[in-house]
C-alpha positions in Angstrom: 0.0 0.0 0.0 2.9 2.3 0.4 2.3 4.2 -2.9 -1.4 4.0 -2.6 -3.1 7.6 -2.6 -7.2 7.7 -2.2 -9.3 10.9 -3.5 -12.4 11.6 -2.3 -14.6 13.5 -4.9 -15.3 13.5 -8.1 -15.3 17.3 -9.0 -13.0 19.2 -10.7 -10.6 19.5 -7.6 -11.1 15.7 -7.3 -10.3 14.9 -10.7 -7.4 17.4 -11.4 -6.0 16.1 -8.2 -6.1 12.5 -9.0 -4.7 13.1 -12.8 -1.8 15.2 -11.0 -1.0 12.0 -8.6 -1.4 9.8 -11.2 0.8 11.2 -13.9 4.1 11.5 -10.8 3.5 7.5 -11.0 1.4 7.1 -7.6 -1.2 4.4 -7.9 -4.8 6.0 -7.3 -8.3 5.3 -6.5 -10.7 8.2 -6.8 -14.2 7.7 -4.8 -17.0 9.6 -5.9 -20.7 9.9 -4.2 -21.9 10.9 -7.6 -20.7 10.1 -11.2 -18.2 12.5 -12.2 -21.3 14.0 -14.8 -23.4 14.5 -11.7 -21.3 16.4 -10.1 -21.3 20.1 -8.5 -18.8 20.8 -11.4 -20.6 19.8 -14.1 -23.3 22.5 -13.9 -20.5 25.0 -14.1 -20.7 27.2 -16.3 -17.5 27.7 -16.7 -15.4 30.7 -17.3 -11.4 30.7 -15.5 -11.6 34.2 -13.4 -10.7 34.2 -9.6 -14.8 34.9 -8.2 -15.6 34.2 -4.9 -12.1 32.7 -3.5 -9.8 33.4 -0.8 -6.7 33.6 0.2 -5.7 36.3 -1.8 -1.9 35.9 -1.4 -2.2 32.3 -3.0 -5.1 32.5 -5.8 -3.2 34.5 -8.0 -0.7 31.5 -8.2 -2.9 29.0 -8.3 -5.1 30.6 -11.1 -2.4 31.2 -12.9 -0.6 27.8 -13.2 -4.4 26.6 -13.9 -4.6 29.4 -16.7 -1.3 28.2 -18.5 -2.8 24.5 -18.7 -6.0 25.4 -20.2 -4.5 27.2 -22.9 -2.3 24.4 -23.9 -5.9 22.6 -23.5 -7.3 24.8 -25.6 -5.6 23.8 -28.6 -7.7 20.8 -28.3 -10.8 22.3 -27.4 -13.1 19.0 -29.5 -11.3 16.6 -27.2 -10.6 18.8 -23.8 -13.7 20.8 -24.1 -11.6 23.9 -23.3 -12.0 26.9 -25.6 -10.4 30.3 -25.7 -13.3 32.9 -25.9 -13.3 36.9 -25.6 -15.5 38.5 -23.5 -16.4 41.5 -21.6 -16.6 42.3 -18.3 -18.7 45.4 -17.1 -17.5 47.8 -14.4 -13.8 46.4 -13.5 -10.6 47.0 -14.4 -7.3 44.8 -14.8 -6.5 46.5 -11.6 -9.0 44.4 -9.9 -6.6 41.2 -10.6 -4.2 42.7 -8.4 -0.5 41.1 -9.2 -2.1 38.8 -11.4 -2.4 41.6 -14.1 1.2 41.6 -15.1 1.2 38.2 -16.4 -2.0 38.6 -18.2 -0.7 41.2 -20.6 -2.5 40.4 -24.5 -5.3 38.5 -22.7 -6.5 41.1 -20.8 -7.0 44.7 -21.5 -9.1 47.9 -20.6 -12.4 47.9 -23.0 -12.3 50.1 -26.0 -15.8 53.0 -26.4 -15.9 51.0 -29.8 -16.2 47.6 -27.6 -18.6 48.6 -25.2 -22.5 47.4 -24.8 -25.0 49.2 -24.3 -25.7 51.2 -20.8 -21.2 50.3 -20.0 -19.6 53.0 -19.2 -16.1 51.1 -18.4 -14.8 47.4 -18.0 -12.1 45.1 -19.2 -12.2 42.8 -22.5 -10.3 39.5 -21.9 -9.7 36.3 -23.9 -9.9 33.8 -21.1 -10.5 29.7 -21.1 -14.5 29.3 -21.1 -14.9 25.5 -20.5 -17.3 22.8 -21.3 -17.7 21.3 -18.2 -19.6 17.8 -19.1 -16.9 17.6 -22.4 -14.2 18.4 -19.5 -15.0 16.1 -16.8 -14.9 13.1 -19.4 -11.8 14.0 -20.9 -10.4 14.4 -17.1 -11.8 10.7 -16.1 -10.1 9.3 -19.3 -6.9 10.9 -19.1 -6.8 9.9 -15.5 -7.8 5.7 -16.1 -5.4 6.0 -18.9 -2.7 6.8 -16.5 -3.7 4.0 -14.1 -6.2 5.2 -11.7 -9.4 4.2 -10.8 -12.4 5.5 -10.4 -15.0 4.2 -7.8 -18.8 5.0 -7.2 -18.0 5.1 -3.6 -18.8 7.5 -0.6 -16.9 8.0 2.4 -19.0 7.5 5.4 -15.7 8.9 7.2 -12.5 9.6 7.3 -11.8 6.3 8.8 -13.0 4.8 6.1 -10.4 6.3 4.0 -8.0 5.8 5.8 -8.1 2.0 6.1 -7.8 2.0 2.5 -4.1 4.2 1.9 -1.5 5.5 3.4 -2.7 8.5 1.9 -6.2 10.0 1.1 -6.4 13.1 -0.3 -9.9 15.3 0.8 -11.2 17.1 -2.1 -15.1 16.6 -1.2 -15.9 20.3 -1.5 -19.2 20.8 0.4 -19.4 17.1 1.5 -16.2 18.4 4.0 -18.5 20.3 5.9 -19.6 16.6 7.6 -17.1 14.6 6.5 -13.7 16.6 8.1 -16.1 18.0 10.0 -15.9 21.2 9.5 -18.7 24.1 9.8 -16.6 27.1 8.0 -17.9 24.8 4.5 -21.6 26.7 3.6 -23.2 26.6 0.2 -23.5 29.3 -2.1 -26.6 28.5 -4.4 -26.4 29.6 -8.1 -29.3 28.6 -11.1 -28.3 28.2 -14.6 -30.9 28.1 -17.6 -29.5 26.7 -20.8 -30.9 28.1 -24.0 -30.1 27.9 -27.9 -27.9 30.3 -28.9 -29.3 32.7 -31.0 -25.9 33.4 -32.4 -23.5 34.9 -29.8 -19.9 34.1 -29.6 -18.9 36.4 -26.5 -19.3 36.0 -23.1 -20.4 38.6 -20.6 -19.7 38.9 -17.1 -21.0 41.2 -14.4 -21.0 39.9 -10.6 -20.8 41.9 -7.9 -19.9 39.9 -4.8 -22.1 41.8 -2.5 -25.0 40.7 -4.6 -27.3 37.2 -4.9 -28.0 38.2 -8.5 -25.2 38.0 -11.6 -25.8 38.4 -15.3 -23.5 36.1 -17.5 -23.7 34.3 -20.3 -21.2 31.9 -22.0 -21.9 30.6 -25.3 -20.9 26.4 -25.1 -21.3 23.9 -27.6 -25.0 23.5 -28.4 -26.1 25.9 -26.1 -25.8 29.2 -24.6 -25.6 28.9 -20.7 -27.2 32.3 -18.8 -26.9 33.1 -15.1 -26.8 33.1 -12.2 -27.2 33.8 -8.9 -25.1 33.5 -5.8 -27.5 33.0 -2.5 -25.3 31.8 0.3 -26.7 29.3 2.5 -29.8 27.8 0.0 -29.4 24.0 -0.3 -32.2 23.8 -3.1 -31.5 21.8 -5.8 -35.3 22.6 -7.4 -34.9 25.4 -9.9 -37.0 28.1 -8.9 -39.4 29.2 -12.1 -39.4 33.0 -11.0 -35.9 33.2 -10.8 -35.5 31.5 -14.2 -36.9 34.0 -15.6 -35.4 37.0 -14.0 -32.0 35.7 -15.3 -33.4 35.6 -18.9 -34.5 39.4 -18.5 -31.1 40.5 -17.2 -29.1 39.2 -20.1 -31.7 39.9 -22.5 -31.1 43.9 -21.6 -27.6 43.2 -22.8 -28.2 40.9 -25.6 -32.1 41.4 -26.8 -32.2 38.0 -28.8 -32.1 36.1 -25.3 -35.1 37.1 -25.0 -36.9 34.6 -27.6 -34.2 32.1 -27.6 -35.8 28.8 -26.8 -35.1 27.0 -23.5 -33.1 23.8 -23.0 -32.8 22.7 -19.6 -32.8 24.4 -16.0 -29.7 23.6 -13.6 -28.9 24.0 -10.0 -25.4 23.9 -8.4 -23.7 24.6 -4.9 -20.5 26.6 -4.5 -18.7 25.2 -1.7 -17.5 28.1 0.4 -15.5 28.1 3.1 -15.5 31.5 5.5 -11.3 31.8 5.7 -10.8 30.3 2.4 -9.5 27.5 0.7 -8.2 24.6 3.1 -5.1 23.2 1.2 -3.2 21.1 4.1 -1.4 18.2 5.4 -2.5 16.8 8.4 -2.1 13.6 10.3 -4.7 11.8 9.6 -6.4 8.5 11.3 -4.3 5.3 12.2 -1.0 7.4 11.0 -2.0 8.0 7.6 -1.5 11.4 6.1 -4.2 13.6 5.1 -4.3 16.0 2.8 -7.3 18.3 2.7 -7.9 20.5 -0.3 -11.5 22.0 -0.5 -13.2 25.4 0.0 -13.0 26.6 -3.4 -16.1 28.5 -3.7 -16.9 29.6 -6.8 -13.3 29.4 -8.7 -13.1 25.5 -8.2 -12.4 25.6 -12.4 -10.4 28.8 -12.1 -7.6 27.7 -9.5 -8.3 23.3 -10.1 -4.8 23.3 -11.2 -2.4 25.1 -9.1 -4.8 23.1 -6.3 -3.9 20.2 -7.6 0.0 20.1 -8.0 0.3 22.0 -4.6 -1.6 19.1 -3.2 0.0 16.4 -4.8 3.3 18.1 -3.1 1.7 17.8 0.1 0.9 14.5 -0.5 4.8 13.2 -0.7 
């Protein structure tokens, strides 16, 4: 068993973990409550930006190392379901990626008058990873069985659990670690999707403002253009709310009018996994001796930092 990992979750901090541990030559078993396709992570929607994530002093690293792979993945976008899309994003400035910025020069600049929609008096343009989330998570699991590990549709009833299996078990259950660790900082952050055809827009738009439950986004995917969102912390409701539906389809159809008629596909439900202080990325001895990684807390940039999560966790893993 000595080079025996064990990752628990199926997500994208799962997955990228596991693919990270497999590819240094560790021999690993992913357990998953829910198929990889059912997962939080597959309702993303998913643009790479650092929303909703703390600690400051380490996302800009993480995001970064996560933003250099999903270029290279975007090269592939029909098999990795990563694209590189432009986009706009109302009211902020490159400023607001703090150090980040300086690395980002070409993909990121200050929106043109020309550029602008209509009612935005300012905001950035960017050319930034958008990703296919069900496309992703598939090529993830193959990639990762390809290098050796396996996947099981397992839960952990504990840590103990784990931990009778490896020497090591890396903890990437996201808002499953609020009972599993325990730990009570985890809360979920609610957001509603609707998926609609694509009346023929090939930008995204992006305008959140943290201190608010409602955002207006919309990323055009493969078959589909996917509108948001909303960000109500502490709602565990899976059930789409109707009313809310169709407040998100008026908000982006002020920016983009042909939303307005475009036909609906499909509603979808997710839950950020927040943590109060921020991502938990540590070792820690775990039960019977084994070491315990945890790496969870992600919030609402799980896609934008998966990553640099991943290869700082496979570190911590030995």
């Amino acid at each position: 068993m000595s080079g025996e990992v064990i990752v628990l979750g199926g997500g994208i901090i799962g997955l990228t973990t596991a693919v990270e541990l497999a590819a240094r030559g560790r021999r690993v078993r992913l357990w998953t409550r829910e198929p990889v396709g059912a997962t939080t992570s597959a309702v993303a929607g998913a643009l790479w930006w650092p929303y909703r994530i703390e600690p400051e002093a380490l996302v800009g690293a993480w995001s970064l190392t996560s933003l250099r792979v999903y270029e290279e993945l975007a090269g592939r976008p029909e098999e990795t379901g990563v694209r590189l899309v432009p986009g706009v994003q109302p009211g902020v400035s490159p400023a607001a990626l703090g150090p980040l910025a300086r690395e980002l020069t070409g993909t990121v600049r200050e929106l043109a008058p020309a550029e602008r929609p209509a009612g935005v008096a300012s905001g950035l343009w960017a050319r930034l990873p958008l990703i296919d989330m069900p496309a992703h998570l598939g090529w993830l699991r193959t990639r990762f069985e390809a290098a050796g590990g396996t996947v099981e549709l397992r839960a952990a009833g504990s840590l103990d659990e784990a931990a009778a299996g490896a020497p090591v078990v890396v903890n990437c259950t996201g808002l499953g670690a609020r009972e599993l660790v325990p730990d009570p900082e985890v809360t979920p952050v609610r957001g509603q999707l609707v998926l609609v055809e694509n009346p023929g827009i090939e930008t995204w738009y992006a305008a959140a403002d943290e201190a608010s439950s409602e955002l207006t986004y919309f990323f055009p995917q493969p078959g589909r253009l996917v509108l948001g969102g909303t960000a109500v912390e502490g709602d565990r409701s899976l059930e789409p709310d109707p009313a809310t539906a169709e407040a998100i389809v008026r908000r982006c159809a002020r920016v983009r009018p042909e939303i307005a008629g475009a036909e609906v596909l499909a509603h979808r439900v997710g839950l950020r996994p927040a943590r109060s202080s921020g991502v938990r990325l540590a070792a820690v001895p775990g039960p019977y001796g084994i070491r315990l990684v945890h790496n969870y807390g992600h919030g609402g940039a799980g896609v934008t930092v998966a990553w640099g999560c991943a290869r700082a966790a496979a570190d911590l893993a030995g």
